[in-house]
C-alpha positions as CSV (number, residue, x, y, z in Angstrom):
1,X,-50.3,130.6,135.9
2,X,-49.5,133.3,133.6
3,X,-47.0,134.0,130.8
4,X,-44.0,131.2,130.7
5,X,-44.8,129.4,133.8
6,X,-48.8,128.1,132.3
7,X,-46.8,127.5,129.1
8,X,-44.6,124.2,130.0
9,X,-47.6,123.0,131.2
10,X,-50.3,123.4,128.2
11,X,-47.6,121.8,126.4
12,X,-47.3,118.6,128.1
13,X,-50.9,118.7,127.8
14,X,-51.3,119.1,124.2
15,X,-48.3,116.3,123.8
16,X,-50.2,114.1,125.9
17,X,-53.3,114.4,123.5
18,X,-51.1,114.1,120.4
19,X,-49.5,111.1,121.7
20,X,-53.0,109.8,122.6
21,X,-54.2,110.5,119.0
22,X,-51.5,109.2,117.3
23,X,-52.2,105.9,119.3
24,X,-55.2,105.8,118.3
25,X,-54.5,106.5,115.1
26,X,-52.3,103.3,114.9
27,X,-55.2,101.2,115.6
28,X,-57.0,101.8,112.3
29,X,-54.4,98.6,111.8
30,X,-56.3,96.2,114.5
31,X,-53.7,93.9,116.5
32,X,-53.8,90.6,114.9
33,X,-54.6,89.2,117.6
34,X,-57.9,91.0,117.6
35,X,-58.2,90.0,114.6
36,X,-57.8,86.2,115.1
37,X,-60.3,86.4,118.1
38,X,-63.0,87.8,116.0
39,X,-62.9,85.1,113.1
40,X,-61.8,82.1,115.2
41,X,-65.3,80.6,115.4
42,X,-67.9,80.2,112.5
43,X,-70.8,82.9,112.4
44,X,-73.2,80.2,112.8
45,X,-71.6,78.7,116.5
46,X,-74.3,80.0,118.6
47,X,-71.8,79.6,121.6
48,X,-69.2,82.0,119.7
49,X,-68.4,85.4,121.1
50,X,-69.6,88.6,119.6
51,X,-66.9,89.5,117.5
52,X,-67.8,93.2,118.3
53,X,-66.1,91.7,121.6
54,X,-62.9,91.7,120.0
55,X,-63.1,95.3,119.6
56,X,-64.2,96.7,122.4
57,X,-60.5,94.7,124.1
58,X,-58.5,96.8,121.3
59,X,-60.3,99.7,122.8
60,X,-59.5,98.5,126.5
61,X,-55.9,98.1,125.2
62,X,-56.0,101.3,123.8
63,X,-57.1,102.9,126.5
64,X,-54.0,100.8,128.8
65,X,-51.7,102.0,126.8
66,X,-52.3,105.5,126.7
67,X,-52.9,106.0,130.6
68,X,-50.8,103.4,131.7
69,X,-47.8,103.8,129.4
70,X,-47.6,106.8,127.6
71,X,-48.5,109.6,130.0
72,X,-46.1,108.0,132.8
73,X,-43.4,107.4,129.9
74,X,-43.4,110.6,128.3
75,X,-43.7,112.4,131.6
76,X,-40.1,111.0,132.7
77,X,-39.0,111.4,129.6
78,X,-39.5,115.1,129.6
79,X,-38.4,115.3,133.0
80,X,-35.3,112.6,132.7
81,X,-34.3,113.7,129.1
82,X,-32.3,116.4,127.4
83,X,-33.5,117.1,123.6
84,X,-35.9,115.3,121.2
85,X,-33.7,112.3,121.1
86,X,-32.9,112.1,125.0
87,X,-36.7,112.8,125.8
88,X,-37.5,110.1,123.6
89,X,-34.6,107.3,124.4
90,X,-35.5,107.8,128.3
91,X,-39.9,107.3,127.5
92,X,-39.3,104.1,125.6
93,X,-36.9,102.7,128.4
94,X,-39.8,103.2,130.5
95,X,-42.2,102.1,128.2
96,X,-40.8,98.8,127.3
97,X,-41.0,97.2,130.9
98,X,-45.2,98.9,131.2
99,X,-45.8,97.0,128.0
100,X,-43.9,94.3,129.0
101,X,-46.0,93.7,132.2
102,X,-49.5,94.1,130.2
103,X,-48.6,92.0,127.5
104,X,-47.9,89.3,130.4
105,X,-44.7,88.3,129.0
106,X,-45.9,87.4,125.3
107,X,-43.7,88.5,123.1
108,X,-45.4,89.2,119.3
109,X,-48.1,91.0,121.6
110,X,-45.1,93.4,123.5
111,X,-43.8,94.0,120.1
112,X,-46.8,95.3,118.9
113,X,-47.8,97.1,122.2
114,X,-44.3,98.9,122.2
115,X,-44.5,99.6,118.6
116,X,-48.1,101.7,118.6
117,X,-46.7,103.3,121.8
118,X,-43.0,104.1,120.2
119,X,-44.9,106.3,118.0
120,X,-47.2,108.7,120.3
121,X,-44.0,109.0,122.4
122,X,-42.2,110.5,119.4
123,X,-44.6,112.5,118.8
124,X,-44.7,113.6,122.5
125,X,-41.0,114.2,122.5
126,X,-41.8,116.1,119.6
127,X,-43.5,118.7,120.6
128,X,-42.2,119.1,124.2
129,X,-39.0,120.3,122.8
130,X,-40.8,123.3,120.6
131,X,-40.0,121.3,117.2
132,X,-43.7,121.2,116.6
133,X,-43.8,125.2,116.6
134,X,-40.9,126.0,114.9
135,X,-42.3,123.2,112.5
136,X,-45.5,124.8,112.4
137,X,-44.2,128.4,112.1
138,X,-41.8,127.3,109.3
139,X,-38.5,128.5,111.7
């Protein structure tokens, strides 16, 4: 792919990392759910869990998120959208049913799913539309 065909392409890539980043990024604020799993037991239960446990199932849902939700959401929404804001309106509609089904239906852990994926898809929708470069180029 040369010229303005490979272009489209590298930038759905480099929105797809950004929107992975910025996911990731929102996790320096663990869930609280992770949070209440780690220090639910004493430290000296010997039957308690590793609470580096706990972790590693914010990475897991980090991971989720990102493969299962964001790619596929910000994918339609470039293809289903028109602008930032129509990109972005069309990813979270799909997004909120995704997080809907792996949050099984509980809703403070949805909200919280949607929320940390609500901002890598703005980001996505960001740069898809070339606000990022003109951003970056000062335009």
């Amino acid at each position: 792919m040369s010229g303005r065909r490979g272009r489209p392409v590298l930038r759905h890539i480099g929105a797809m990392h950004l929107s992975g980043f910025v996911l990731l990024c929102s996790f320096v604020v663990p869930p609280l759910r992770v949070v209440e799993m780690a220090y639910a037991t004493p430290p000296d239960d010997p039957t308690a869990d590793n609470p580096g446990f706990a972790w590693l199932a914010a990475l897991a849902m980090l991971l989720l998120l990102h493969v299962a939700v964001q790619v596929p959401a910000g994918l339609l929404g470039a293809w289903l959208g028109r602008g930032t804001w129509g990109r972005y309106g069309v990813a979270l509609a799909v997004a909120a049913p995704l997080t809907l089904l792996i949050a099984w239906g509980e809703t403070d852990m949805w909200l919280d799913a949607l929320t940390r994926t609500a901002l890598g898809l703005g980001a996505y929708a960001w740069v898809l539309t070339g606000a990022a470069g003109r951003a970056w180029r000062g335009h």
